[in-house]
C-alpha positions as a Markdown table, in Angstrom:
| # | Residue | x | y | z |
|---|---|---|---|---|
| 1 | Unk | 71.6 | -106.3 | 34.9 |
| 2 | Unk | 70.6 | -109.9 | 33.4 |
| 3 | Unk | 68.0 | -108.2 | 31.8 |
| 4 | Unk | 70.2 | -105.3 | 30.1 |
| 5 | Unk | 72.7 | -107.5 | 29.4 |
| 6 | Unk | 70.3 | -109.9 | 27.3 |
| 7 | Unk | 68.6 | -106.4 | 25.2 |
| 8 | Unk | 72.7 | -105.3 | 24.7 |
| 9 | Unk | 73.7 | -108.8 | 23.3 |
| 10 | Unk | 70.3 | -108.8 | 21.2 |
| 11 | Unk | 71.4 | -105.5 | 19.9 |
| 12 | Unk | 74.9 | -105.8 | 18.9 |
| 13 | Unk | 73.7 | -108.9 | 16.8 |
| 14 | Unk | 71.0 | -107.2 | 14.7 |
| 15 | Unk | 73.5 | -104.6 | 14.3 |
| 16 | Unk | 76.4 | -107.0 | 13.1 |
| 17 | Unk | 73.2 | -108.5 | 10.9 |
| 18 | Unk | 72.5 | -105.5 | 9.2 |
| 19 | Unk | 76.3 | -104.8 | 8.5 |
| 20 | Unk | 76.7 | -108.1 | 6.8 |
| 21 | Unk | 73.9 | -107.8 | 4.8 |
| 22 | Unk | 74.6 | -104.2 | 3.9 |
| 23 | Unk | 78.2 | -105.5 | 2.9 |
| 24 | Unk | 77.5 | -106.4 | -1.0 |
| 25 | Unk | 78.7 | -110.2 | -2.2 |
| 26 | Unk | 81.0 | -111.6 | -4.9 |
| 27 | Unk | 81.5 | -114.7 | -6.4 |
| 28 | Unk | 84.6 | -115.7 | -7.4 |
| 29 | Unk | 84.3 | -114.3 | -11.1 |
| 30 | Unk | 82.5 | -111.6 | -10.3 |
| 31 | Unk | 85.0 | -110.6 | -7.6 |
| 32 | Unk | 88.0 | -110.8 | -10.6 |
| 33 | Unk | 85.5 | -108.6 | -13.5 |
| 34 | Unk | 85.6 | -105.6 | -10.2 |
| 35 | Unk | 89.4 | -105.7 | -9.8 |
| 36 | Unk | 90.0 | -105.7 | -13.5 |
| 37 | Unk | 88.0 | -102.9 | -13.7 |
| 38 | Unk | 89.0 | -100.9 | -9.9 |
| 39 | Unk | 91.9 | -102.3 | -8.7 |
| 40 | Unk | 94.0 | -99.1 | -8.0 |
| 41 | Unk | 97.8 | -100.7 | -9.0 |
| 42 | Unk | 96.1 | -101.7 | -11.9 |
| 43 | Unk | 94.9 | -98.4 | -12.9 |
| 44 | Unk | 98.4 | -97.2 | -12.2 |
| 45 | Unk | 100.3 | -100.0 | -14.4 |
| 46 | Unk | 97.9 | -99.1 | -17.0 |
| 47 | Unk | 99.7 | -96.0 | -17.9 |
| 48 | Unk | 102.7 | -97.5 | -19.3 |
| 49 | Unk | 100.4 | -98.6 | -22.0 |
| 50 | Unk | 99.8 | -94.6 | -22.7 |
| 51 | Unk | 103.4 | -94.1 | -22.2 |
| 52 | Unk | 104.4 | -96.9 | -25.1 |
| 53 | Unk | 101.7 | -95.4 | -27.6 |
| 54 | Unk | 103.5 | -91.8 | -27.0 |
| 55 | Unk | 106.6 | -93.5 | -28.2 |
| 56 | Unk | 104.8 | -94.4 | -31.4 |
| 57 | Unk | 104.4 | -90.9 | -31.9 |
| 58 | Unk | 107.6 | -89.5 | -31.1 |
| 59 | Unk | 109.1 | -92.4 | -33.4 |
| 60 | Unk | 106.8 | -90.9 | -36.3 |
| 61 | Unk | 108.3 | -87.3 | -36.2 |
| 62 | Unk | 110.8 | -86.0 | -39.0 |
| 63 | Unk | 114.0 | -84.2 | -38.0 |
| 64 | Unk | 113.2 | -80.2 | -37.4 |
| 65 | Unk | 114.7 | -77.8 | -40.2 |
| 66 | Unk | 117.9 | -76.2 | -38.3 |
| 67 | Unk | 118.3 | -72.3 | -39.1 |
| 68 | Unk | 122.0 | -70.4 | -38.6 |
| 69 | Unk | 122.6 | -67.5 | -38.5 |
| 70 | Unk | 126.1 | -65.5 | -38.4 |
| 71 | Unk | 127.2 | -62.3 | -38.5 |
| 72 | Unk | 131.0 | -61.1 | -39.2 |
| 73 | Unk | 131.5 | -57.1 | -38.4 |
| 74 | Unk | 134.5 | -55.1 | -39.0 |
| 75 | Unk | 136.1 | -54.0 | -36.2 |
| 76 | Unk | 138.3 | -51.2 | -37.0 |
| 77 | Unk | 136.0 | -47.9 | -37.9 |
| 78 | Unk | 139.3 | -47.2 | -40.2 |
| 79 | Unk | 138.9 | -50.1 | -42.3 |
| 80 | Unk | 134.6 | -48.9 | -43.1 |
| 81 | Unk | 134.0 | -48.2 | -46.7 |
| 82 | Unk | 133.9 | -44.4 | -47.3 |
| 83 | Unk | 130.9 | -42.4 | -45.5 |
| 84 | Unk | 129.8 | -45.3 | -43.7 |
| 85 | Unk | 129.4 | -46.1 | -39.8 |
| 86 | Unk | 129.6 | -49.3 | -38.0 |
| 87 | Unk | 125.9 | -50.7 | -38.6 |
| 88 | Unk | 126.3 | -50.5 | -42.6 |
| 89 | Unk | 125.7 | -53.4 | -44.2 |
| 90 | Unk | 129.0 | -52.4 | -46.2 |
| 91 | Unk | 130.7 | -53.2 | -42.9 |
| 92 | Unk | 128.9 | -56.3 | -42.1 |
| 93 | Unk | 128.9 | -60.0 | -43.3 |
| 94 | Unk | 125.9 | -62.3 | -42.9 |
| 95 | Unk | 124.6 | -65.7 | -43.4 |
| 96 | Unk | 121.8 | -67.5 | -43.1 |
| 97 | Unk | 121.4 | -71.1 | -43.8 |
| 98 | Unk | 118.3 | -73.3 | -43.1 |
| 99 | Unk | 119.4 | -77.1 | -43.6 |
| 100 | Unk | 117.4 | -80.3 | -43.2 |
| 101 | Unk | 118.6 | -83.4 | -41.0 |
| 102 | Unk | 118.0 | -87.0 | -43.2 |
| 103 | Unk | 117.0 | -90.3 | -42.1 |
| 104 | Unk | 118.4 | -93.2 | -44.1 |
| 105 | Unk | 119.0 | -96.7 | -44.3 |
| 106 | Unk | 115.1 | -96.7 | -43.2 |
| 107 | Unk | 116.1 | -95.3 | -39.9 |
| 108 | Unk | 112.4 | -93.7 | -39.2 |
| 109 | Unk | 110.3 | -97.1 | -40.1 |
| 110 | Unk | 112.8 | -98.8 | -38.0 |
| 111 | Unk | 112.1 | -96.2 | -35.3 |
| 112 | Unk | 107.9 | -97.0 | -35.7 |
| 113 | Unk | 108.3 | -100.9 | -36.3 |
| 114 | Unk | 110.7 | -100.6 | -32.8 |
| 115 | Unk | 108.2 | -98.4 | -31.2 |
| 116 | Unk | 105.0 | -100.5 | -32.2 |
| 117 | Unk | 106.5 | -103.8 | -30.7 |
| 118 | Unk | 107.4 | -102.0 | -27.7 |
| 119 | Unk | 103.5 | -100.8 | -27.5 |
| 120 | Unk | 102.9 | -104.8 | -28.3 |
| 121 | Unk | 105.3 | -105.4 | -25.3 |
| 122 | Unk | 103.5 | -103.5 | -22.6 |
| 123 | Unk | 100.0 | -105.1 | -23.8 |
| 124 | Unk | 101.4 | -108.9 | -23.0 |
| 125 | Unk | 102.9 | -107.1 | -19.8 |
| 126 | Unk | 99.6 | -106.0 | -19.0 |
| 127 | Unk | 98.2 | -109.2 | -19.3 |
| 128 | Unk | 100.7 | -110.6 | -16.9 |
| 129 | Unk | 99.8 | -108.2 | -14.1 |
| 130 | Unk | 96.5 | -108.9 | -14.6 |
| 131 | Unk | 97.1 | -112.6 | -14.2 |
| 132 | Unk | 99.2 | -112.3 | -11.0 |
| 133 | Unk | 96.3 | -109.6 | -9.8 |
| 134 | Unk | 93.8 | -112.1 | -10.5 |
| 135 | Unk | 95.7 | -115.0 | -8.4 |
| 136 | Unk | 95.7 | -112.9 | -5.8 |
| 137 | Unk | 92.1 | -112.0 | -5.6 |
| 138 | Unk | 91.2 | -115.7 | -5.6 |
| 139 | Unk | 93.7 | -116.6 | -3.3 |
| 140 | Unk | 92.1 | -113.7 | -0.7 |
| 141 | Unk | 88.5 | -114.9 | -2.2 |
| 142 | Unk | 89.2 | -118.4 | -0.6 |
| 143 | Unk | 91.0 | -116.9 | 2.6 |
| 144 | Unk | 87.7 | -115.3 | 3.5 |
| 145 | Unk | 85.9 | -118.4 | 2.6 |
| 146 | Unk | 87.9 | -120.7 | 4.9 |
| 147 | Unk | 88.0 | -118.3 | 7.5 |
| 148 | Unk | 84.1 | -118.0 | 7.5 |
| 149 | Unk | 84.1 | -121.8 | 7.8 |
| 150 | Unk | 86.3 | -122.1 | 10.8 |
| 151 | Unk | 84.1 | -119.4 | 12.3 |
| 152 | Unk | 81.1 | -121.2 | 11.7 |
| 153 | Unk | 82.7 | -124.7 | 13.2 |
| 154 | Unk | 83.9 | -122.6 | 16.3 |
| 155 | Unk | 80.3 | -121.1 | 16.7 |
| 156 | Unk | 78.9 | -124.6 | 16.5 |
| 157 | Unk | 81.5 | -126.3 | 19.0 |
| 158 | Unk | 80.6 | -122.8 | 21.0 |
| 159 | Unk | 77.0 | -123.6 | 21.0 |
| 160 | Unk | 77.2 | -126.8 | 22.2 |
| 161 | Unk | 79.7 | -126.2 | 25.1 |
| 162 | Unk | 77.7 | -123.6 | 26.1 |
| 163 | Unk | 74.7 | -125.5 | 26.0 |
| 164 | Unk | 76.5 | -128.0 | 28.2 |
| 165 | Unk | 77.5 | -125.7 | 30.6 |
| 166 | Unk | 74.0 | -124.6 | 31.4 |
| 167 | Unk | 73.6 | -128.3 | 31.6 |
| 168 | Unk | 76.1 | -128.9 | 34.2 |
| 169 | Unk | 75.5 | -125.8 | 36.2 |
| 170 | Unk | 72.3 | -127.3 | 36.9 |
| 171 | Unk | 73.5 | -131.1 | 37.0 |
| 172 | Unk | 76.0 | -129.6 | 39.7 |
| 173 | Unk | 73.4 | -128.1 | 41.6 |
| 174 | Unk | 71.5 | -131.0 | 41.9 |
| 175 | Unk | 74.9 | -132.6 | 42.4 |
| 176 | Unk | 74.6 | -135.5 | 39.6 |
| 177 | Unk | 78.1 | -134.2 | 38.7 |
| 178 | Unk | 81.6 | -133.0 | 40.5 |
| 179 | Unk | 82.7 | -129.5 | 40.6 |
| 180 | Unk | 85.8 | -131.3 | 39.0 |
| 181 | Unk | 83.6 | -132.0 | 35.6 |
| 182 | Unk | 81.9 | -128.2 | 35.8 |
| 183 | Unk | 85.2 | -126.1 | 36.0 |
| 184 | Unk | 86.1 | -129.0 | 32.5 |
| 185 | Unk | 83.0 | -127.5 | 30.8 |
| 186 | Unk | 84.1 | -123.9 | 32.0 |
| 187 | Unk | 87.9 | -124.2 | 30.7 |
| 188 | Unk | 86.3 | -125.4 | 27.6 |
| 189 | Unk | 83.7 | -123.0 | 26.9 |
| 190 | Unk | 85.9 | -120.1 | 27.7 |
| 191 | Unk | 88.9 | -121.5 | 25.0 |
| 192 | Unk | 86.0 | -121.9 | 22.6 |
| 193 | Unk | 85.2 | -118.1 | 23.4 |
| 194 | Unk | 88.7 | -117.0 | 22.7 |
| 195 | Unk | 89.0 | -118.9 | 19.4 |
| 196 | Unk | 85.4 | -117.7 | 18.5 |
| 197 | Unk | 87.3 | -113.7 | 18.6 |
| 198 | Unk | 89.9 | -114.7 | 16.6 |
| 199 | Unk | 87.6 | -115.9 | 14.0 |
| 200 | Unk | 85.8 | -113.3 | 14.0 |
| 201 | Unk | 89.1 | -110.9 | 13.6 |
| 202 | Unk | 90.4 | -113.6 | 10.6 |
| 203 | Unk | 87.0 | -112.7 | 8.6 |
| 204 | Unk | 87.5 | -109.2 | 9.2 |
| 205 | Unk | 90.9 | -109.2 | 8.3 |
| 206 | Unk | 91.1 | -110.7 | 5.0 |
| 207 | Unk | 88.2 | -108.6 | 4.2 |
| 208 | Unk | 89.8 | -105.6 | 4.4 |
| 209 | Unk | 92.7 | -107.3 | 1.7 |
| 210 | Unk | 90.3 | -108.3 | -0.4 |
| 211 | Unk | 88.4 | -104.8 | -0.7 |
| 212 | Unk | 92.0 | -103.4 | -1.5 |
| 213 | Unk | 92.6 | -105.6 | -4.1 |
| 214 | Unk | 88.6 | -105.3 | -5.9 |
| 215 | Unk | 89.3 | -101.5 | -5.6 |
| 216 | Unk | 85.7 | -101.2 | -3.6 |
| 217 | Unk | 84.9 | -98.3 | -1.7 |
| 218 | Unk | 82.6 | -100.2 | 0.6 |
| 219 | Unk | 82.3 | -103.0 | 2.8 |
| 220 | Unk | 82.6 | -106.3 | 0.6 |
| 221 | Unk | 82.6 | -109.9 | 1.3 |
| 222 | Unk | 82.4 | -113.4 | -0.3 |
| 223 | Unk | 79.5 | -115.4 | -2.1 |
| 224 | Unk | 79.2 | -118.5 | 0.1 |
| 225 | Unk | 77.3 | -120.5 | -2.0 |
| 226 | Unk | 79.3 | -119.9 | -5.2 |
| 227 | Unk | 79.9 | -123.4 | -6.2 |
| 228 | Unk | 84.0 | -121.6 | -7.4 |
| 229 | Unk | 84.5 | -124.5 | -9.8 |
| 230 | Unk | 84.8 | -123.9 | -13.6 |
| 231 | Unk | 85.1 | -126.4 | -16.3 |
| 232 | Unk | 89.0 | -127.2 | -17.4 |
| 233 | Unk | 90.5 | -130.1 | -18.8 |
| 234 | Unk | 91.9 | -132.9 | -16.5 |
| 235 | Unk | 94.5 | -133.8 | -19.5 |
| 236 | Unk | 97.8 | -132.9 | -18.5 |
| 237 | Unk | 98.7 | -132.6 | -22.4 |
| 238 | Unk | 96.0 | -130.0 | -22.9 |
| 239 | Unk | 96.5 | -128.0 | -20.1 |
| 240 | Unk | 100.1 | -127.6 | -21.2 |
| 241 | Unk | 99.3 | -126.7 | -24.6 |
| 242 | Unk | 97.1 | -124.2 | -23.3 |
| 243 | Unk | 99.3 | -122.4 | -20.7 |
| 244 | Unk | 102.3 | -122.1 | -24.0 |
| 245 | Unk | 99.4 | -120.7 | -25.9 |
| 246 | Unk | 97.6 | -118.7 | -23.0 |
| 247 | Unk | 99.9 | -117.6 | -20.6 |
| 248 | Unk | 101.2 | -114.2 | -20.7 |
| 249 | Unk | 104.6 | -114.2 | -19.7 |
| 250 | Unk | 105.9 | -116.5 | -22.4 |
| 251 | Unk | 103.8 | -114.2 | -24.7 |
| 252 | Unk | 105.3 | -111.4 | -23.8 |
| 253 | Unk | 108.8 | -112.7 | -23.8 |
| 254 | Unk | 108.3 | -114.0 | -27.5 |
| 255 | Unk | 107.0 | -110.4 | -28.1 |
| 256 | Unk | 110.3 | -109.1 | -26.4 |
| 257 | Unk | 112.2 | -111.1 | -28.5 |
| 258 | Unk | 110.6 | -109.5 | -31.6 |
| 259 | Unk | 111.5 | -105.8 | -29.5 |
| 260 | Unk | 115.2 | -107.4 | -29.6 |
| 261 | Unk | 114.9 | -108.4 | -34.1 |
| 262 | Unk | 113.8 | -104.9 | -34.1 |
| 263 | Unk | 116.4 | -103.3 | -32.1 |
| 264 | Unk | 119.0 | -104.8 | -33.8 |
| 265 | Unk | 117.8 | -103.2 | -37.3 |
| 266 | Unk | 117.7 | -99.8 | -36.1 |
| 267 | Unk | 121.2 | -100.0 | -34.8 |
| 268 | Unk | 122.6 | -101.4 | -38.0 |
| 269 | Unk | 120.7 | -98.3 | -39.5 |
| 270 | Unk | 122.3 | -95.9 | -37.0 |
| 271 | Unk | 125.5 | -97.5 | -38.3 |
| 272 | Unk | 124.8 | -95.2 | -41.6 |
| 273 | Unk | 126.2 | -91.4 | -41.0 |
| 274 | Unk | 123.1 | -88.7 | -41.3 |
| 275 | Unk | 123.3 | -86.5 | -43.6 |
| 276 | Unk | 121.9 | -82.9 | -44.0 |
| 277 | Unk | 121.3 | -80.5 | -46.8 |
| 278 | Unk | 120.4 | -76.9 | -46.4 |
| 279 | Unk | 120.0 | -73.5 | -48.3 |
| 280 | Unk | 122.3 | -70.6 | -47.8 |
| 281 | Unk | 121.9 | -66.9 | -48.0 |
| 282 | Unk | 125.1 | -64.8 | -47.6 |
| 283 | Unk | 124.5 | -60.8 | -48.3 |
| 284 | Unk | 128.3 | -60.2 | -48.5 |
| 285 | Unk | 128.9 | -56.7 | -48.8 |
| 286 | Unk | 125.5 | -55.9 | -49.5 |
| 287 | Unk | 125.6 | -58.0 | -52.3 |
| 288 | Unk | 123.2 | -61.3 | -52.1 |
| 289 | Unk | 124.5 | -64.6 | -52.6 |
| 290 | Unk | 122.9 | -67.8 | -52.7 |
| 291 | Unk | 124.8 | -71.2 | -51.9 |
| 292 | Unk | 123.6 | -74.9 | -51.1 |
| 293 | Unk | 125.1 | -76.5 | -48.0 |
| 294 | Unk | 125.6 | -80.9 | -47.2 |
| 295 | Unk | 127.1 | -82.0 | -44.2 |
| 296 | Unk | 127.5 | -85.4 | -42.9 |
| 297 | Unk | 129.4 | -87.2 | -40.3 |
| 298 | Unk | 132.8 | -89.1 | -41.5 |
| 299 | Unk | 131.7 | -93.0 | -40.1 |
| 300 | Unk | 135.8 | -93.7 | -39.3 |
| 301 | Unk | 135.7 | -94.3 | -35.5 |
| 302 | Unk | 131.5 | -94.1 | -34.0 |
| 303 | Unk | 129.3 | -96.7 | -36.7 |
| 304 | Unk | 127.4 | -97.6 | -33.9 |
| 305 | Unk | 129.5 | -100.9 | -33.2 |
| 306 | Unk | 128.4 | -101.3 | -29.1 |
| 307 | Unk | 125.3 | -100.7 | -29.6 |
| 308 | Unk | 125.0 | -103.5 | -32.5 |
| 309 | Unk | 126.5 | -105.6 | -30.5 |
| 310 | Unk | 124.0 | -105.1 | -27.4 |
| 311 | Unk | 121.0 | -105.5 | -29.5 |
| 312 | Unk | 122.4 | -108.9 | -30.8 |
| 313 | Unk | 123.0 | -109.6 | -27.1 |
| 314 | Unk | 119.5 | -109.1 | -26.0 |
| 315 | Unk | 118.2 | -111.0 | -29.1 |
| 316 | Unk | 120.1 | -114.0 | -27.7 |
| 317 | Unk | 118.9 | -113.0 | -24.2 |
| 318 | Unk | 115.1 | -112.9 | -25.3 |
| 319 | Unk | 115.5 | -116.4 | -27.0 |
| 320 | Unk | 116.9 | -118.0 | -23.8 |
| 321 | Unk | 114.2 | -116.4 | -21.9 |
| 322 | Unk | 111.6 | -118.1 | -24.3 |
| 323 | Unk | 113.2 | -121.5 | -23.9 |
| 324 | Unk | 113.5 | -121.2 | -19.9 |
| 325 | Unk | 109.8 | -120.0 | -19.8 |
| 326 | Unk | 108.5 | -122.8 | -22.1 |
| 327 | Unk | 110.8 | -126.0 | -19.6 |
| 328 | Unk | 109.3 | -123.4 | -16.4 |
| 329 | Unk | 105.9 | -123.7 | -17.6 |
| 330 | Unk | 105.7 | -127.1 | -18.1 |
| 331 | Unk | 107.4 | -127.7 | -14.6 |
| 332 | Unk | 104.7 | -125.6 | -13.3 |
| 333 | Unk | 101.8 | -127.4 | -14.9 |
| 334 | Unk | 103.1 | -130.6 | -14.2 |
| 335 | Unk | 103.3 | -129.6 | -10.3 |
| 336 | Unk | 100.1 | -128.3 | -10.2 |
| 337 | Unk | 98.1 | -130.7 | -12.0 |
| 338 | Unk | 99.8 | -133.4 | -9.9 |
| 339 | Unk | 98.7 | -131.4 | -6.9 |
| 340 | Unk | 95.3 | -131.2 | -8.1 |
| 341 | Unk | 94.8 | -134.7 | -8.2 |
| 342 | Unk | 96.1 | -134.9 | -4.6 |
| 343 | Unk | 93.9 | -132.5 | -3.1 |
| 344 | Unk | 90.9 | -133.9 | -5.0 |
| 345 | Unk | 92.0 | -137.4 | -3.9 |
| 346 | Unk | 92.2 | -136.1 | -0.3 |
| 347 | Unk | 88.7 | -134.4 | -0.3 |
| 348 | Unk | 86.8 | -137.5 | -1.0 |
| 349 | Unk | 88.3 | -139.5 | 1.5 |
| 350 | Unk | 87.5 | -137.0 | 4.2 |
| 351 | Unk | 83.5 | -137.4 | 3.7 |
| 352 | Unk | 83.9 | -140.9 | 5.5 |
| 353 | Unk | 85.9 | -138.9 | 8.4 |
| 354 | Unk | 83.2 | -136.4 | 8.8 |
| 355 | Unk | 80.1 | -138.9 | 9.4 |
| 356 | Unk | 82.4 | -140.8 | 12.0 |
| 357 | Unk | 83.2 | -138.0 | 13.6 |
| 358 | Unk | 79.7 | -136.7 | 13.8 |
| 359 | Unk | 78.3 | -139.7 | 15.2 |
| 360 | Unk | 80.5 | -141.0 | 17.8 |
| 361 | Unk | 80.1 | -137.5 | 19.3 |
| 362 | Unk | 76.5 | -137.4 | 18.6 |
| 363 | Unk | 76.8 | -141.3 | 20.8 |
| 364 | Unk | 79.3 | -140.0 | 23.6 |
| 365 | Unk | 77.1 | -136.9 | 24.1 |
| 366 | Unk | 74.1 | -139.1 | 24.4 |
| 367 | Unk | 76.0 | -141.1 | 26.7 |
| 368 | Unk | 77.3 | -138.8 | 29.3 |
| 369 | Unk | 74.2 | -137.1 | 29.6 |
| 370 | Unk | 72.5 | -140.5 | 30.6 |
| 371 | Unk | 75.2 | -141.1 | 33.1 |
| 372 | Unk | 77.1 | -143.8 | 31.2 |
| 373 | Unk | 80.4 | -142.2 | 30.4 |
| 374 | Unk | 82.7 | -139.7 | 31.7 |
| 375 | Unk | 82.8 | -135.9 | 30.9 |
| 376 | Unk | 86.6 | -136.3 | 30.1 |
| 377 | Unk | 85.0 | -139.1 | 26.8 |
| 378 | Unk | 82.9 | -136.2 | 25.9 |
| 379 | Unk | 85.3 | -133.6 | 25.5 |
| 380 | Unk | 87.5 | -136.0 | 24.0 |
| 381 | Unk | 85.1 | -136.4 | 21.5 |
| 382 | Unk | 84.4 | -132.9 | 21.2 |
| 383 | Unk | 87.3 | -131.7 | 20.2 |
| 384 | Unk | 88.3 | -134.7 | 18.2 |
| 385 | Unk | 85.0 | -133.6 | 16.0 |
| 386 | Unk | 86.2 | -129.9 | 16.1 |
| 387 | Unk | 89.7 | -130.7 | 14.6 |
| 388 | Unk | 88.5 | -133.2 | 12.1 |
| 389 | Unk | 85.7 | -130.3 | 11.1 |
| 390 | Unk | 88.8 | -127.9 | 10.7 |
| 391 | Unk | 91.1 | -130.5 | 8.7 |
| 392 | Unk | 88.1 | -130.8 | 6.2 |
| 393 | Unk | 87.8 | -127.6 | 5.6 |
| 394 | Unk | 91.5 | -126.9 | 5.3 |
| 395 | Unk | 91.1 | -129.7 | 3.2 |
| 396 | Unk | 88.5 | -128.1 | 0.7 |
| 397 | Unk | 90.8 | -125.2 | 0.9 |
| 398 | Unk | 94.0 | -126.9 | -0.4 |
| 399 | Unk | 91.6 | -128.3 | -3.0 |
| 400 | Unk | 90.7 | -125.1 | -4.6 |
| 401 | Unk | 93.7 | -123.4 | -4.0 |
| 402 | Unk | 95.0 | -126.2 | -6.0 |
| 403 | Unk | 92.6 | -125.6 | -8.9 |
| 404 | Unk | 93.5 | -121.5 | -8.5 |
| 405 | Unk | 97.1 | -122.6 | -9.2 |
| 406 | Unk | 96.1 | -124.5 | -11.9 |
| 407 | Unk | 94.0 | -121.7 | -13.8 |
| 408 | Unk | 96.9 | -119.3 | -13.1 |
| 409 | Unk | 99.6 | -122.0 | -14.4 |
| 410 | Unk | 97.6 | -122.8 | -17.6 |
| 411 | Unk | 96.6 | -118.7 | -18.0 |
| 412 | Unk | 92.9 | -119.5 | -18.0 |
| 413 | Unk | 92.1 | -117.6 | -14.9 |
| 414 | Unk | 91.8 | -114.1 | -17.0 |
| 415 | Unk | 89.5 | -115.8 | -18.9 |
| 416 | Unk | 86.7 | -115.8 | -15.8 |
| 417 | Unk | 87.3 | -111.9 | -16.0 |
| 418 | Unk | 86.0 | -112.0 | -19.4 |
C-alpha cells in the first residue's frame, strides 16, 4: 500500500505540473491589453457607443412629406347631377394635399451638435468602465499573486514540520524524546496540512475571477516574476495635474456639461412653432383646382417653457458635478499618494524582520536537534517565522495595491493597456 501510495502521490503531482504549465501567464499589463480586448461586460457596454452614433443619424433626417387625402360624397341619390350614379365624379369632392414639416430656429443642427456630444459622452463613459475594469483586473492580478505566496510559505513551513516529524518519529523510537514532544510535531504538521488546502483552494479561486474578468476561455494564471512596477511621478503636484487631465470621469462630466449647453439650445429652438407648407389638389366637381396650404402652431400656451427650464437645470447640475469631481479627485490623490508612501515606508523596514526571523529559527532548529532546547522553543520559533513570512507578504501586497490605487486615482492605469 506504501508503495501505491508513493506512485499515486507522484502522479497527481506531474499531473498538477502539467496543468500549471498548460495554464498560459500574464503579467500585469499584459493581463489589462486581454480584458480590454475580451472582457464580456466590456463588449456588452460597448454597444451604447453604436447606440449614440445611431442618434447621429436619426438627428440628421428631414421631416417626411405628409400626404391627405379626403373625399366628400353626396348622400342623397336625389341630389346627383342629371344621368349620373353615386360613383360620378359629379357626385364626389376630393382633395389631395402633400405638405412639408419645417425646422427652424436651427432646430436640425441643434439636433446633430446635441446628438454628436452625446456620441462624445459615451466615449469618456467608455473610458471610465474601462478604468474601473482595469482596477479590477489588477486588484484580482495581485490576489492571485499573494495567494501563491502564502501557499508557497505554507509549503515551506509544511516541509519542514514534516521533515521534523520523521525526525521525531525516529528520535521517539530511540526514545531521545517524549511522546509529549511527538504528538506537538503531529498537531503541527496536520494544521500546516489544513492551511496548505486552503491555499491551494485561494489560488484556485481567484483564478477563476480573474479568467472572468480577461474574458479567457482557458485556464490562466499570473506572471510571477513580473517585476508589476511602472514608472510614475512621486510629486504629489504632478500626479494631480495628471488625474484632472487623465481621468475619465471628470472628462466625461465636462463633456456632459457640453450635452447640457447643447440641450439648452435645442429647447430654446423648440420654443419656435413649426411650420408646414404643402400643395393642394381639389377636383371639385370634376373641375381641377390647385391651392397652396401653411399651417403652423399658435405659440400662446406650449413654447417649450419646462423643458427650457430643465435643460438650464442640468447645465447647473453638470457644473456642480465638475466642481465636486475636481475637490474628489484631489482628495483621492492626496489619500493615495500618502498611502503609497506608507506602504513603501513599511516594506523596507520589514527586510530587517525577515533575516531575524530566518535566523533565530535557523539557531533554535539547530539547537533542539542537538538536545539544547525544548521542542516547545522550536515551534515557537516556527511559527513566529511563518507569521512574520505572511505579514511581509501582506506587506508587499498593501504596497502595490497602493500603487494600483494610485494609477487608477491619477487615470494612468489605461495607459499600461496601451
Amino acid at each position: 500500500m506504501h508503495f501505491w501510495s508513493k506512485y499515486l502521490t507522484t502522479f497527481l503531482l506531474l499531473a498538477s505540473c502539467l496543468h500549471i504549465s498548460a495554464q498560459e501567464r500574464y503579467t500585469l499589463k499584459e493581463a489589462l491589453k486581454t480584458a480590454k480586448t475580451n472582457n464580456l461586460e466590456l463588449h456588452s457596454e460597448r454597444f451604447n457607443l453604436d447606440i449614440a452614433e445611431t442618434e447621429i443619424t436619426t438627428a440628421k433626417l428631414r421631416p417626411n412629406l405628409n400626404l391627405s387625402v379626403e373625399a366628400v360624397q353626396i348622400m342623397n341619390s336625389s341630389e346627383f347631377d342629371g344621368n349620373t350614379n353615386w360613383n360620378n365624379s359629379q357626385n364626389r369632392e376630393e382633395m389631395w394635399q402633400v405638405s412639408k414639416p419645417f425646422q427652424i430656429a436651427g432646430q436640425r443642427k441643434n439636433k446633430i451638435e446635441l446628438a454628436n456630444k452625446n456620441f462624445e459622452l459615451e466615449e469618456k463613459l467608455f473610458i471610465e468602465r474601462k478604468r474601473n475594469l482595469f482596477s479590477e483586473v489588477a486588484t484580482q492580478w495581485l490576489e492571485i499573486w499573494t495567494a501563491k505566496k502564502q501557499l508557497e510559505i505554507i509549503e515551506t513551513a509544511k516541509f519542514n514540520i514534516d521533515t521534523l516529524l520523521q525526525t521525531n518519529q525516529a528520535r521517539y523510537r530511540n526514545q531521545v524524546i517524549t511522546k509529549t514532544d511527538l504528538f506537538r510535531t503531529e498537531l503541527l504538521a496536520k494544521q500546516y496540512s489544513v492551511l496548505y488546502k486552503s491555499a491551494l483552494q485561494e489560488v484556485a479561486t481567484h483564478q477563476k475571477k480573474f479568467k472572468f474578468l480577461l474574458g479567457a476561455n482557458e485556464s490562466v494564471d499570473i506572471d510571477p516574476e513580473d517585476k508589476f512596477l511602472f514608472s510614475i511621478s512621486e510629486n504629489l503636484e504632478v500626479l494631480l495635474q495628471e488625474a484632472l487631465g487623465n481621468r475619465s470621469d471628470i472628462q466625461a462630466a465636462k463633456v456632459f456639461s457640453e450635452v447640457s449647453n447643447s440641450n439648452i439650445k435645442l429647447q430654446k429652438s423648440f420654443a419656435y412653432p413649426q411650420p408646414e407648407l404643402g400643395l393642394i389638389y381639389n377636383p371639385q366637381n370634376s373641375v381641377p383646382r390647385f391651392g397652396i396650404s401653411a399651417a403652423i402652431d399658435l405659440p400662446f400656451f406650449d413654447r417649450n417653457q419646462g423643458e427650457i427650464k430643465k435643460s438650464r437645470l442640468l447645465k447647473e447640475q453638470a457644473d456642480q458635478e465638475v466642481k465636486m469631481l475636481q475637490s474628489k479627485i484631489e482628495n483621492e490623490i492626496n489619500i493615495a499618494f500618502s498611502n503609497f508612501q506608507l506602504q513603501k515606508e513599511n516594506l523596507e523596514k520589514f527586510q530587517e524582520l525577515m533575516e531575524q526571523s530566518q535566523s533565530i529559527l535557523d539557531n533554535v532548529k539547530y539547537a533542539y536537534l542537538k538536545g539544547g532546547t525544548t521542542i516547545i522553543d522550536f515551534l515557537e520559533a516556527q511559527r513566529s517565522w511563518l507569521e512574520i513570512q505572511q505579514d511581509y507578504y501582506q506587506t508587499i501586497r498593501e504596497y502595490r495595491q497602493a500603487y494600483i490605487d494610485l494609477l487608477y486615482t491619477t487615470g494612468l492605469i489605461n495607459q499600461l493597456a496601451q
